[in-house]
C-alpha positions as CSV (number, residue, x, y, z in Angstrom):
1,X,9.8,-15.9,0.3
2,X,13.6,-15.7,0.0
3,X,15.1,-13.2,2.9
4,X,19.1,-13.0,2.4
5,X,20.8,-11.4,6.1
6,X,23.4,-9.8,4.0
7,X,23.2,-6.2,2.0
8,X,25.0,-5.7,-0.6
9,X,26.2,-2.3,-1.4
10,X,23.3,-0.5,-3.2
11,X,22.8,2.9,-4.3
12,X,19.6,4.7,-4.5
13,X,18.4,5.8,-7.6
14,X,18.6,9.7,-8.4
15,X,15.4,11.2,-6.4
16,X,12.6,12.2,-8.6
17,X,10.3,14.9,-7.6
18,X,6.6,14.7,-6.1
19,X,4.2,15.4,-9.1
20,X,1.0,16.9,-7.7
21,X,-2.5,18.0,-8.7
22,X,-5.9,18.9,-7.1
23,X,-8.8,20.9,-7.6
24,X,-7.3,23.3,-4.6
25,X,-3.8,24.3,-6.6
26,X,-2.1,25.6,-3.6
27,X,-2.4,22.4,-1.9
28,X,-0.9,20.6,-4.9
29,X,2.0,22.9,-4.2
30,X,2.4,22.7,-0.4
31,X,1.8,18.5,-0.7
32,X,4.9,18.9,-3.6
33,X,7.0,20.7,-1.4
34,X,6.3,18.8,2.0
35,X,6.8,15.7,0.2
36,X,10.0,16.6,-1.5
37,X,11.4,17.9,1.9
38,X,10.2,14.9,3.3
39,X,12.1,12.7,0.7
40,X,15.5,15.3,0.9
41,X,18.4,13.8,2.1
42,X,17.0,10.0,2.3
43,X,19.4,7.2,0.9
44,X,15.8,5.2,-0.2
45,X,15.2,5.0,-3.5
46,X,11.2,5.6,-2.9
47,X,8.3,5.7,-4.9
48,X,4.4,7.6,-3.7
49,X,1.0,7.3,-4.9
50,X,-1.9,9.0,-3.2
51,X,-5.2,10.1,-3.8
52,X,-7.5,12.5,-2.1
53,X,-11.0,12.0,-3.2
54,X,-12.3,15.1,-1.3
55,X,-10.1,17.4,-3.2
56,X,-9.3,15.7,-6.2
57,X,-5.9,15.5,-5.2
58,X,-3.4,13.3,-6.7
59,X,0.5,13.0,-5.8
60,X,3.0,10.9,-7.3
61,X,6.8,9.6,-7.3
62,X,8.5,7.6,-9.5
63,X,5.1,5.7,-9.5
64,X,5.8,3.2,-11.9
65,X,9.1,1.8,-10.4
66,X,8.5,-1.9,-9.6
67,X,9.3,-3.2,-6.3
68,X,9.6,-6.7,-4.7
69,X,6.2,-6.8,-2.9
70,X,6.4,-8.2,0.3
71,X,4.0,-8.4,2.3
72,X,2.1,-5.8,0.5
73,X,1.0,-8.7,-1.5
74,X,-1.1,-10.2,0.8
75,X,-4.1,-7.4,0.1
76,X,-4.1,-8.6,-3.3
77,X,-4.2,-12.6,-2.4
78,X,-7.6,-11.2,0.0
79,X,-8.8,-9.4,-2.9
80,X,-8.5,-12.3,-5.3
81,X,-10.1,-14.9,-3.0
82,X,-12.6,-12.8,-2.4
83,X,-13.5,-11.9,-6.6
84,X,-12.8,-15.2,-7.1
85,X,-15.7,-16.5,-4.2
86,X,-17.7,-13.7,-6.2
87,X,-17.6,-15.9,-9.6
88,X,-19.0,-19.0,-7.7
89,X,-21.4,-16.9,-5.6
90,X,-20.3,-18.6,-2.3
91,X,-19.0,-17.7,1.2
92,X,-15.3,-18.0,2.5
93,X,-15.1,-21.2,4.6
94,X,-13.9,-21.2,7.7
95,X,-10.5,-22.1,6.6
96,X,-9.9,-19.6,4.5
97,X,-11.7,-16.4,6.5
98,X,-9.2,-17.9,9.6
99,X,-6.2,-17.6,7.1
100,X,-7.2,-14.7,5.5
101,X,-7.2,-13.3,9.2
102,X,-4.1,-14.3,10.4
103,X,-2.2,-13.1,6.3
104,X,-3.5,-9.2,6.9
105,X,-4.1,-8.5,11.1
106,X,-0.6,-10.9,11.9
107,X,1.7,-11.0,8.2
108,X,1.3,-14.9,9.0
109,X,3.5,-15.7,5.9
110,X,2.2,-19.7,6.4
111,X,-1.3,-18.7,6.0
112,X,-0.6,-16.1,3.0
113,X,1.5,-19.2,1.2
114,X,-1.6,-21.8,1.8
115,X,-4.1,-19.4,0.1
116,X,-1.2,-18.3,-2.8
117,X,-1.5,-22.1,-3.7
118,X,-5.3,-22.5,-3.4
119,X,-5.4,-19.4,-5.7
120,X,-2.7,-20.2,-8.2
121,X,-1.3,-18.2,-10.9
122,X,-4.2,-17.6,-13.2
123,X,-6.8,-16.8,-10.6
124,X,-4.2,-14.1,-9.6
125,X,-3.3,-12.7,-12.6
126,X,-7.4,-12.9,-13.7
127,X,-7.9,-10.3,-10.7
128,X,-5.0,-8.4,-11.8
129,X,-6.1,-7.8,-14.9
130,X,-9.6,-7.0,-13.9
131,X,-8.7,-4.6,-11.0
132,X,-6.3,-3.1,-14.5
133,X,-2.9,-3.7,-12.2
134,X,-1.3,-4.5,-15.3
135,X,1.9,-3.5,-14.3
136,X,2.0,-5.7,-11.5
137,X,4.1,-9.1,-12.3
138,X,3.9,-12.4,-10.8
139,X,7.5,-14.1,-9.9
140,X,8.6,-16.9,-12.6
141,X,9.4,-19.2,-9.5
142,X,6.2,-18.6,-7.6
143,X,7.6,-16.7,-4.6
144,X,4.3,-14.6,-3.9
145,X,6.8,-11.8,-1.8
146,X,8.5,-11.5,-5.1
147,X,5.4,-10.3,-7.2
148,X,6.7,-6.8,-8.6
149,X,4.4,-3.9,-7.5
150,X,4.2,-0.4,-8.4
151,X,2.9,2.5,-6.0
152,X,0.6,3.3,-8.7
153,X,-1.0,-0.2,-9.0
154,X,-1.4,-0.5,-5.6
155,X,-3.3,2.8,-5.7
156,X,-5.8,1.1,-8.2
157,X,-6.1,-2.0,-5.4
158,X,-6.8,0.5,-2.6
159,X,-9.3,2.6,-4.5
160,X,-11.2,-0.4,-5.4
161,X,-10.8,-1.4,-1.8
162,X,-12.2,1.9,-0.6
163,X,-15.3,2.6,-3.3
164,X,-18.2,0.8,-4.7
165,X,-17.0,-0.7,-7.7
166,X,-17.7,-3.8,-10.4
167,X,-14.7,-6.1,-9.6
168,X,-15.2,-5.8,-5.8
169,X,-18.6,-6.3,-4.0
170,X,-19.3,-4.0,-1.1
171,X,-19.3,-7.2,1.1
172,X,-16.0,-8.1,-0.5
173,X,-14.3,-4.6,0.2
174,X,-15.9,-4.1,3.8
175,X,-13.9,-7.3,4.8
176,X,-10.8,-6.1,3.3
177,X,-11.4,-3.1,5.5
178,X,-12.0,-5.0,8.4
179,X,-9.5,-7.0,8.5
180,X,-6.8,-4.3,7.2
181,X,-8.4,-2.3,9.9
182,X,-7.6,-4.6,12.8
183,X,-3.4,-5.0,12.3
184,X,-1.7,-5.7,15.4
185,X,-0.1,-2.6,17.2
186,X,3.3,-3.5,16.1
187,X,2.6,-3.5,12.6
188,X,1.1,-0.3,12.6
189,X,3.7,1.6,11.9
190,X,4.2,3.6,8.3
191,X,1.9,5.7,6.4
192,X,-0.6,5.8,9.7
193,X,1.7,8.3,10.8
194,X,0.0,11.8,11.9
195,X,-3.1,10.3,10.8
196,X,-6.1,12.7,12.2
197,X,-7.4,11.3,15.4
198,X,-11.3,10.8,14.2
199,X,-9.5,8.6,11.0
200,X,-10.4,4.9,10.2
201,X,-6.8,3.6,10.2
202,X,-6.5,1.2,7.8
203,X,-3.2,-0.3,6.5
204,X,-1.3,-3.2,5.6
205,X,2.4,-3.3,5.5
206,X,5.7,-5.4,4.0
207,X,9.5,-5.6,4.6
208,X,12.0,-7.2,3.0
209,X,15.6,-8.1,3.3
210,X,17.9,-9.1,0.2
211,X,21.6,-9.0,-0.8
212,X,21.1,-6.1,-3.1
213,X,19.1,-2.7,-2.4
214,X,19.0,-3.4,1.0
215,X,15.4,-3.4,2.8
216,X,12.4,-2.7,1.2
217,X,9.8,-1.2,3.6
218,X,6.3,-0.4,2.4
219,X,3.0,1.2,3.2
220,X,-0.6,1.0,2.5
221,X,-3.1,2.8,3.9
222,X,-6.2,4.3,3.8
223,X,-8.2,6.6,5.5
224,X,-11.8,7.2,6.1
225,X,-14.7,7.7,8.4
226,X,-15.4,11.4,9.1
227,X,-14.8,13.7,6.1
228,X,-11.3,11.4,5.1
229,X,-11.4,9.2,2.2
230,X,-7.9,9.4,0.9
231,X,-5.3,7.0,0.5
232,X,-1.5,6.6,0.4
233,X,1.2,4.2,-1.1
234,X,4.5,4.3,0.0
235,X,6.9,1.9,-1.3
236,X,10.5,2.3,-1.0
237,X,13.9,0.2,-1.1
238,X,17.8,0.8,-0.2
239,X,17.1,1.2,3.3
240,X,19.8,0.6,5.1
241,X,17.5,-0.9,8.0
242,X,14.1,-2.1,8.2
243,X,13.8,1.3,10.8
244,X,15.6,3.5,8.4
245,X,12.3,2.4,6.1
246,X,10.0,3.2,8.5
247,X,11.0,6.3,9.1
248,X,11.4,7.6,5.8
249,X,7.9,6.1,5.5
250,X,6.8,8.4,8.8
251,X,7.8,11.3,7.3
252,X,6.2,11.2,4.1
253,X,2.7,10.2,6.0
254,X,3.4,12.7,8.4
255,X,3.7,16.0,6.3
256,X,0.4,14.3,3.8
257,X,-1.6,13.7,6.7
258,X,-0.8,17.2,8.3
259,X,-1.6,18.8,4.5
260,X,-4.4,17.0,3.7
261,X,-6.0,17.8,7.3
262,X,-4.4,21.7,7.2
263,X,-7.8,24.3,7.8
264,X,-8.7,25.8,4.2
265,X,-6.9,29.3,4.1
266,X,-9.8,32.2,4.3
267,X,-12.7,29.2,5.5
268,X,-15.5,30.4,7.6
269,X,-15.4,28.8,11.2
């Protein structure tokens, strides 16, 4: 995928505030403010989508902006070789579990390019539409780190991911967990972030520089084991530096982790 050295000058777009529900009201409230203060002052322009299964929670920002995916992408190439394995009723080779390793644990962009071909468009697209990501769009010149994402599509992916479900086998999602689970320390930055200590840590994430809107740094994670089984999307351009992502990443987990994980006012010990 194309990465230009240069940033142009960009301006992020006017914030939007976090939209927030849940069966427990006053966290929808304290997740809305925490998230907003989080986002205050940031020059990103940066979209959220998160679920909470637990409490029926649900938190949104600008959710339906489309971003160039990165690396982000690469969950949904291991998703669509694995459906697509489904249809024939076979087994990953070798080749493709070794490749499949090195795209999600390492970003290997080589590996992630070999199965983007084997794949091609319309196998793609076919899991697209059956996972209902419709609003995620393939590049016309077939740069794979180009396909525009939404937070809210990438929800979808990591709720299939994370619950038994028709267009994912249980064996397809636990390897997606797996391997999403075993990242290399240095890419393990983002929306683990003030995860709780007894958390499954699972997470994939992409970064991209181009001559206009500066970096875009993303997130995906998800979090079980334990009583967690939520998940969080961050994606976000107009970062000045790949760090200046991160952190505005960071401090979005942090104060959703910290919410999410907050003792329930008036609860018995």
């Amino acid at each position: 995928m194309p990465t230009i050295a240069s940033v142009g000058s960009a301006h992020a777009a006017t914030p939007q505030a976090a939209i927030c529900t849940s069966d427990r009201p006053e966290l929808a409230d304290k997740l809305s403010e925490d998230i907003n203060s989080a986002l205050d002052g940031s020059a990103a322009t940066t979209a959220i989508s998160l679920h909470d299964r637990t409490t029926n929670t649900t938190c949104t920002v600008d959710a339906d902006r489309h971003f160039d995916s990165a690396s982000t992408v690469k969950v949904t190439v291991l998703s669509t070789l694995l459906w697509d394995a489904q249809q024939d009723d076979r087994a990953l080779t070798q080749e493709e579990k070794d490749r499949a390793t090195a795209m999600i644990t390492e970003s290997d962009n080589d590996a992630t390019t070999a199965l983007w071909r084997q794949l091609g468009a319309d196998k793609i697209n076919g899991f697209l539409q059956a996972a209902g990501m419709t609003n995620t769009v393939l590049d016309s010149e077939g740069h794979w780190g180009l396909t525009q994402i939404t937070a809210n599509d990438e929800e979808k992916l990591l709720q299939l991911v994370t619950h038994t479900n028709p267009v994912l086998s249980d064996d397809s999602r636990a390897y997606i967990l797996k391997l999403t689970s075993e990242v290399i320390p240095s890419q393990r930055w983002g929306t683990p972030a003030g995860a709780p200590g007894d958390a499954q840590v699972h997470v994939k994430n992409g970064w991209l520089e181009r001559a206009t809107n500066g970096w875009r740094v993303h997130s995906l994670g998800a979090f079980t084991g334990g009583d967690h089984d939520y998940t969080i999307t961050v994606l976000s351009q107009d970062n000045a530096t790949m760090d200046d992502g991160i952190a505005n990443i960071e401090g979005i987990a942090r104060a959703v982790h910290e919410d999410l994980n907050a003792p329930v006012s008036g609860a018995q010990p």
